[in-house]
MDAnalysis code that builds the backbone (N, CA, C; Angstrom):
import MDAnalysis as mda
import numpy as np

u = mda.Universe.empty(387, n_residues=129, atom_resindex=np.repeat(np.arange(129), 3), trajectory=True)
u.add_TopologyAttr("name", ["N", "CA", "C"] * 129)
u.add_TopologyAttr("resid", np.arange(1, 130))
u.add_TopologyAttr("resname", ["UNK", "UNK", "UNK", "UNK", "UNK", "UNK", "UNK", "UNK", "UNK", "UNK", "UNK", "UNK", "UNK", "UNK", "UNK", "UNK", "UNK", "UNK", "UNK", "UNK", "UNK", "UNK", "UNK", "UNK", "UNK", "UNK", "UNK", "UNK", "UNK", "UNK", "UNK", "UNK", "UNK", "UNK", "UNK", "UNK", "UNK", "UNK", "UNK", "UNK", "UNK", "UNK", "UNK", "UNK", "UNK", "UNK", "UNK", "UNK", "UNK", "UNK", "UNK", "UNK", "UNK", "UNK", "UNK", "UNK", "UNK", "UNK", "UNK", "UNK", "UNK", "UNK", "UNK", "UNK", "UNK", "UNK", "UNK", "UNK", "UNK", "UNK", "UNK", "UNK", "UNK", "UNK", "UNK", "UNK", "UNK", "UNK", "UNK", "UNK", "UNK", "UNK", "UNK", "UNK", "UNK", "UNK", "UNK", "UNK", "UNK", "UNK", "UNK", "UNK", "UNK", "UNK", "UNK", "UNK", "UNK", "UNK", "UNK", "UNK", "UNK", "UNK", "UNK", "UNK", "UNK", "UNK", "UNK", "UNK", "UNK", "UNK", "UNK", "UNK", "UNK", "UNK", "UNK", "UNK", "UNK", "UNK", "UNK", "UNK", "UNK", "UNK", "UNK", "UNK", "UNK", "UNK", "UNK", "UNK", "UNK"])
u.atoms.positions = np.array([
    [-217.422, -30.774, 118.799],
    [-216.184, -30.136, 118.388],
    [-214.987, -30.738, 119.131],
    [-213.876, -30.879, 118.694],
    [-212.995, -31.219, 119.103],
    [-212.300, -29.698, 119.855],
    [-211.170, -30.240, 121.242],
    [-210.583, -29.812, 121.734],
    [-209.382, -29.627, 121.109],
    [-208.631, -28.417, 121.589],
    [-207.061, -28.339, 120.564],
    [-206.336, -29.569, 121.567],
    [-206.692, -30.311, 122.359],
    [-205.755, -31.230, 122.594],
    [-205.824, -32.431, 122.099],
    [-207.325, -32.616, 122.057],
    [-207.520, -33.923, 121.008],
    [-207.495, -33.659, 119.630],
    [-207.289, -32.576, 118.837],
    [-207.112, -31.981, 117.454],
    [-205.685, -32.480, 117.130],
    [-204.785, -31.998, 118.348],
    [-203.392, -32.025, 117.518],
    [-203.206, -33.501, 118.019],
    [-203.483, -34.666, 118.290],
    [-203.636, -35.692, 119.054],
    [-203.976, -36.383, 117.270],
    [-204.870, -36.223, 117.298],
    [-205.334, -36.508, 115.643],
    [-204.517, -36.406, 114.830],
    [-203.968, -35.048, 114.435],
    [-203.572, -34.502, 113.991],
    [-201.465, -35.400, 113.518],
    [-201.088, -35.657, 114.734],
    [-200.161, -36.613, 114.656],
    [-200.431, -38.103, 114.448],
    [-201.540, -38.439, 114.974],
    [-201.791, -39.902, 114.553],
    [-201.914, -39.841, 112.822],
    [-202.763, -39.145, 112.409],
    [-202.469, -38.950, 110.952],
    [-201.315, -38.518, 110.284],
    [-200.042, -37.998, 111.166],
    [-199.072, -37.687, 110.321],
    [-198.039, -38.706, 110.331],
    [-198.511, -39.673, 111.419],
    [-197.744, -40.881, 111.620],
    [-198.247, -41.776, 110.505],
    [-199.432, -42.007, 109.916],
    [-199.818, -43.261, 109.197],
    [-199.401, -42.119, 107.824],
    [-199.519, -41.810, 107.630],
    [-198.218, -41.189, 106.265],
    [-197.158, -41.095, 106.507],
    [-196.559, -40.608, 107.440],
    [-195.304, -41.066, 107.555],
    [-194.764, -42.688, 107.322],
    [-195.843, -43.539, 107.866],
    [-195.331, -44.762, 107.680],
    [-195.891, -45.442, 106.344],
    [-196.892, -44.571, 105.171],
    [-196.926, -45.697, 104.387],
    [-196.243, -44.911, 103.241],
    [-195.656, -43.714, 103.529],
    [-195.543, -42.854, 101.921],
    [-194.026, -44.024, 101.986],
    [-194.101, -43.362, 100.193],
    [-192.554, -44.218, 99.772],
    [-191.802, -43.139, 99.200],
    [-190.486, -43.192, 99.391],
    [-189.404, -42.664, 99.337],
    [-189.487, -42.558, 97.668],
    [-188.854, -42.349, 96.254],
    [-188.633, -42.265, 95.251],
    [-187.237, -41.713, 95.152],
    [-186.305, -42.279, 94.720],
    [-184.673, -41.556, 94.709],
    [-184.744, -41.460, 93.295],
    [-183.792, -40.458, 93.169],
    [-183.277, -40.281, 91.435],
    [-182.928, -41.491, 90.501],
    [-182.356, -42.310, 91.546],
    [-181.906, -43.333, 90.420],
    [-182.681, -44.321, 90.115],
    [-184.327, -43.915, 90.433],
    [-185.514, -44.815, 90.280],
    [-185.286, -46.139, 91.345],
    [-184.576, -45.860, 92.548],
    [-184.488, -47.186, 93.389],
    [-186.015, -46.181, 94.470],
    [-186.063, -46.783, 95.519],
    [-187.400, -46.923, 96.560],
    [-187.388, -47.513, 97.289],
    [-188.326, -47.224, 98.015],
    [-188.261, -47.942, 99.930],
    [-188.528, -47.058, 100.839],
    [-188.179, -47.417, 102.121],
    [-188.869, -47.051, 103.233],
    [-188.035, -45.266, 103.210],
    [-187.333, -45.194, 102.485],
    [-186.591, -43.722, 102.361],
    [-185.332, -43.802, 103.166],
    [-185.030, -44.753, 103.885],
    [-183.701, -44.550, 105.093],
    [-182.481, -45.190, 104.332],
    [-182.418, -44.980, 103.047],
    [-180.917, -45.209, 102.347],
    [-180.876, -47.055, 102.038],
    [-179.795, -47.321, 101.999],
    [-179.968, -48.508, 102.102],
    [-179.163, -49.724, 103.120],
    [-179.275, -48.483, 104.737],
    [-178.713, -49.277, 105.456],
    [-177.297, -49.058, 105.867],
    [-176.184, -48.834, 104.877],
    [-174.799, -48.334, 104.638],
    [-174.251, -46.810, 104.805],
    [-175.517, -46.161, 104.925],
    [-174.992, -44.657, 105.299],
    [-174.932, -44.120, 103.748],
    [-175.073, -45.040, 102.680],
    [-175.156, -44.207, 101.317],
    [-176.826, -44.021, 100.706],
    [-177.188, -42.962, 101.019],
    [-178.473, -42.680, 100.938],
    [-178.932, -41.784, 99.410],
    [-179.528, -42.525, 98.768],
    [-179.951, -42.065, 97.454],
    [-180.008, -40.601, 97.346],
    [-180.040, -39.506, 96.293],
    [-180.801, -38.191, 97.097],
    [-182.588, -38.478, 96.661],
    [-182.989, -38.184, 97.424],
    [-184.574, -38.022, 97.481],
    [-185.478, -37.236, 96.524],
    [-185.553, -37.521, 95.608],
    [-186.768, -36.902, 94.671],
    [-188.278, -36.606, 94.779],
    [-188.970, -37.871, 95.578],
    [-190.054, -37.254, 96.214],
    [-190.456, -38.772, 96.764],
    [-191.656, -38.057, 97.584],
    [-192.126, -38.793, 98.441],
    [-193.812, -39.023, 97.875],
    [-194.042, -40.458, 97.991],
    [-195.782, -40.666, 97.210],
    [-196.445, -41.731, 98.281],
    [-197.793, -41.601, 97.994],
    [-198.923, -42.360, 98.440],
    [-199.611, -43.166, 97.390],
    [-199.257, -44.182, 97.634],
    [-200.308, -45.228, 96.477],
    [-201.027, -45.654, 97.717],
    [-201.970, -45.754, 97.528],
    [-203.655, -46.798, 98.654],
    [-203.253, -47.898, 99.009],
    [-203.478, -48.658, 97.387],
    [-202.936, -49.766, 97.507],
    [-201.597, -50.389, 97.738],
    [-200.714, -49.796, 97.433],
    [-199.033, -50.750, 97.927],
    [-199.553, -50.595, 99.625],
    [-200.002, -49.069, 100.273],
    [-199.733, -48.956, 101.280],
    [-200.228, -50.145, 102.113],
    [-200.990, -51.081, 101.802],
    [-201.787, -52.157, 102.602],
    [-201.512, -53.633, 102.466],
    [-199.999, -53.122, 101.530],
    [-199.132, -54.545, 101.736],
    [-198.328, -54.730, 102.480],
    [-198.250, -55.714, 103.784],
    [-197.166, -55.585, 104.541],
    [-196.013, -55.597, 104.187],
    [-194.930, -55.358, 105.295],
    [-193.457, -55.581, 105.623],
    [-193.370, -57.366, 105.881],
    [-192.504, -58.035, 104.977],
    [-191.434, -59.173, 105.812],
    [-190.437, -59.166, 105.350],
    [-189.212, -59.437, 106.067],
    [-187.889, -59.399, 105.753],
    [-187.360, -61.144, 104.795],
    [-188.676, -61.846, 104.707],
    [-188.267, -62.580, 103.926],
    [-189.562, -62.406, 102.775],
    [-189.620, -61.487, 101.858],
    [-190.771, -60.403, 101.102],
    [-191.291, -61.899, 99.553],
    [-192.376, -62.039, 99.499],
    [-192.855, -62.633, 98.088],
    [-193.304, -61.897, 97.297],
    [-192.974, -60.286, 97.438],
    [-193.052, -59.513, 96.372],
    [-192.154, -58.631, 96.086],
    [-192.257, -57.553, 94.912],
    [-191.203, -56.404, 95.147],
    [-191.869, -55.572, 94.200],
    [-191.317, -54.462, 94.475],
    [-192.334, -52.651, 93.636],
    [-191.048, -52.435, 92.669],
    [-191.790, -51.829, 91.772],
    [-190.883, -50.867, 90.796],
    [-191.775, -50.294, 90.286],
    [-190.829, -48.613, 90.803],
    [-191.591, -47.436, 90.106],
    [-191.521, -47.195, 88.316],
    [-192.194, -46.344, 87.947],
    [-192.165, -45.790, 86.869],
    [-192.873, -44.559, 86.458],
    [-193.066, -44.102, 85.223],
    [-193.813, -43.145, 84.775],
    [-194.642, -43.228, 83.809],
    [-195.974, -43.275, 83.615],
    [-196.582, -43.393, 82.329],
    [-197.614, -42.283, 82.297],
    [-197.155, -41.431, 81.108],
    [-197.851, -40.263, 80.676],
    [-197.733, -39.247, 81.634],
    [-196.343, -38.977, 82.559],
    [-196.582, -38.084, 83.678],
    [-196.820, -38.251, 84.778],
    [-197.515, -39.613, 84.755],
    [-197.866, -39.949, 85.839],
    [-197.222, -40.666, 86.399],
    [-196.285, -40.964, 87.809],
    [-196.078, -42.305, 88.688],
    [-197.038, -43.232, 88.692],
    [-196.001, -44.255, 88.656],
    [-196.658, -45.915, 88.961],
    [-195.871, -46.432, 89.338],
    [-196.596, -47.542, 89.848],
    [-196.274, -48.541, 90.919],
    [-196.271, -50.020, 89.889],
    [-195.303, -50.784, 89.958],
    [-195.710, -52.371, 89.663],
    [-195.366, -52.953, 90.629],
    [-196.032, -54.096, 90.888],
    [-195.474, -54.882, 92.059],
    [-195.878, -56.299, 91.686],
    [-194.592, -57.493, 91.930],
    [-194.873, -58.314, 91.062],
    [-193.971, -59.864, 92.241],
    [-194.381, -60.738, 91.816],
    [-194.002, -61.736, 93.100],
    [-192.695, -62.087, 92.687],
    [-192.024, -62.326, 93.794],
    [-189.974, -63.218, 94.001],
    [-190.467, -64.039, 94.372],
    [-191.576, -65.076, 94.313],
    [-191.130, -65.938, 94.974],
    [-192.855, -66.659, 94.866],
    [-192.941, -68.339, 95.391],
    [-194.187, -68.449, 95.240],
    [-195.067, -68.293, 96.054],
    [-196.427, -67.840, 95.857],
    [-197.349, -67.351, 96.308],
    [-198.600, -68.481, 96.442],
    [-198.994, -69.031, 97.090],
    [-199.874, -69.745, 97.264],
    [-201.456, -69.108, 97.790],
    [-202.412, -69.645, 97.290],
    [-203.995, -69.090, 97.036],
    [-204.445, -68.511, 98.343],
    [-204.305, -66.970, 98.665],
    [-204.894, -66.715, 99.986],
    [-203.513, -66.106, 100.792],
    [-202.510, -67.175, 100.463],
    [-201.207, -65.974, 100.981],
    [-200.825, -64.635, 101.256],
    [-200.340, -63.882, 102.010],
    [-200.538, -62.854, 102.248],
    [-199.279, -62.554, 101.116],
    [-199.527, -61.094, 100.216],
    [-198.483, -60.248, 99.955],
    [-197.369, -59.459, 100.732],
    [-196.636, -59.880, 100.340],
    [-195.640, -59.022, 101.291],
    [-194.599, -58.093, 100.647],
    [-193.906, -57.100, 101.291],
    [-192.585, -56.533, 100.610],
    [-191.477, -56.243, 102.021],
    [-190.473, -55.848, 101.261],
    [-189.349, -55.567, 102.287],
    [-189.477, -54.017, 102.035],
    [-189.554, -53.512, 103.604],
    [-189.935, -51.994, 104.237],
    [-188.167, -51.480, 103.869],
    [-187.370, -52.685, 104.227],
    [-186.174, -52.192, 103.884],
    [-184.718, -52.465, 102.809],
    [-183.997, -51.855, 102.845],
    [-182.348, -52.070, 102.119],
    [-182.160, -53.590, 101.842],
    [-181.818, -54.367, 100.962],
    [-181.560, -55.651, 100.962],
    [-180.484, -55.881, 102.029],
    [-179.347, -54.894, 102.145],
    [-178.428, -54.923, 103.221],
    [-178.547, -55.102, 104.655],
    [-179.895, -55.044, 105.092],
    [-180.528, -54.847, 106.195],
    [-181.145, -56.148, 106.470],
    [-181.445, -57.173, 105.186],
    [-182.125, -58.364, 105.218],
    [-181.135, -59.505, 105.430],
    [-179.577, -59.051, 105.322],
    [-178.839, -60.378, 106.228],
    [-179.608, -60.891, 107.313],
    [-179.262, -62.595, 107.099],
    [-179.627, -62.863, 108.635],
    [-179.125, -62.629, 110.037],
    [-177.541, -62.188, 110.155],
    [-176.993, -61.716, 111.316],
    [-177.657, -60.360, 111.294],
    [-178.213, -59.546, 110.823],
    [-178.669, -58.244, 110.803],
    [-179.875, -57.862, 111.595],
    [-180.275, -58.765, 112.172],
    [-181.509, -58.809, 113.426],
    [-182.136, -57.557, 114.098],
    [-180.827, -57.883, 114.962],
    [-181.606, -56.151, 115.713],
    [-181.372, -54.844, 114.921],
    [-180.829, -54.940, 113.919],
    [-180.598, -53.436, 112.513],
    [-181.963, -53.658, 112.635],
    [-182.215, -54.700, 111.932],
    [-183.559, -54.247, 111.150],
    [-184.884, -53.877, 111.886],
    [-184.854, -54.871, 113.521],
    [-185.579, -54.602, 113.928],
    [-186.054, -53.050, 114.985],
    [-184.830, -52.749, 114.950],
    [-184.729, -50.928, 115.168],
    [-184.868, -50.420, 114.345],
    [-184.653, -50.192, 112.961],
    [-185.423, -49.388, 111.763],
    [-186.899, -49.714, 111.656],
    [-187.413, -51.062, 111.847],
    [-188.598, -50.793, 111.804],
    [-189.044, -50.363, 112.866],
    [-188.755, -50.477, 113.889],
    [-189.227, -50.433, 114.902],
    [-189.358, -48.433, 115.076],
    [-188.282, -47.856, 115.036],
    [-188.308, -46.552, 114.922],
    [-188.800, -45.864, 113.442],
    [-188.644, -46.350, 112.318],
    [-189.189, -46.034, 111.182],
    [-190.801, -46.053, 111.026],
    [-191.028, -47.104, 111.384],
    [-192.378, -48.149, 110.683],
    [-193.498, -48.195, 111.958],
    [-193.249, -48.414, 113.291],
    [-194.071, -48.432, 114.068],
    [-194.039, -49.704, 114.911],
    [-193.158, -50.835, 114.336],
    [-193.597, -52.008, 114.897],
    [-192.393, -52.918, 115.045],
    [-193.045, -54.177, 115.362],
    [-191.588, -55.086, 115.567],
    [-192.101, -56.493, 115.088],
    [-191.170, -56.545, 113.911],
    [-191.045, -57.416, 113.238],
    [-190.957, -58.799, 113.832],
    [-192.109, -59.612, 113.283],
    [-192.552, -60.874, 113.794],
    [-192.297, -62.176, 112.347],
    [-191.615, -61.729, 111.808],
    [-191.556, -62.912, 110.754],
    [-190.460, -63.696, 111.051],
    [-190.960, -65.007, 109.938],
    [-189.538, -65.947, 110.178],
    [-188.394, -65.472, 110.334],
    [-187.867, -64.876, 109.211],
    [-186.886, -64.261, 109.405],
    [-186.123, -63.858, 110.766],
    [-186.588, -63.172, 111.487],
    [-186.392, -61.802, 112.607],
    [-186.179, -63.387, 113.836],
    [-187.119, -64.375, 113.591],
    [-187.457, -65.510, 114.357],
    [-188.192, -65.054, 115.692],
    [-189.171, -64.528, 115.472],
    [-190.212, -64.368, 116.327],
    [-191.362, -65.418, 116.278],
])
């Protein structure tokens, strides 16, 4: 049996890995990491979802893919489809954030949103790590 200290211990580690893979959904069918887009003009929020799969595509700020939601029959969906070329074995990627956030002078923005959003610190070309 678990202890109530290692319960709620759990208990946040699991509310952290949803916290970090659910996706935001705004009214105006835009999406992302949910934190607006960087500018302080923040969509209003319609809901928040779990797909399995998007969740196990990384973050890069220079992304060879991109999502767009939709609805078919009631249901949410996900497409996700490549910007860019993809070579055999390449990893998928997307941007966690705002295109506004993906300037290149925008460095440490981005790397404090992910870093406080997401969990981590951004190691791609981009960021130049």
């Amino acid at each position: 049996p678990l202890s109530a200290a290692s319960g709620a211990a759990e208990m946040l580690a699991v509310m952290h890995r949803v916290g970090a893979n659910a996706i935001a959904i705004h009214d105006k069918g835009s999406s992302g990491g949910g934190r607006g887009d960087g500018e302080g003009n923040d969509p209003e929020l319609s809901a928040w979802a779990l797909f399995p799969a998007l969740s196990m595509i990384n973050h890069s700020c220079e992304p060879n893919c991109e999502w767009a939601f939709g609805n078919a029959g009631g249901r949410a969906t996900v497409r996700v489809r490549t910007v860019a070329t993809v070579e055999a074995g390449e990893e998928l990627t997307v941007s966690y954030l705002p295109p506004q956030l993906l300037e290149p002078s925008r460095v440490q923005e981005r790397r404090e949103e992910l870093r406080g959003g997401f969990g981590f610190v951004c190691a791609c070309r981009r960021c130049g790590s």
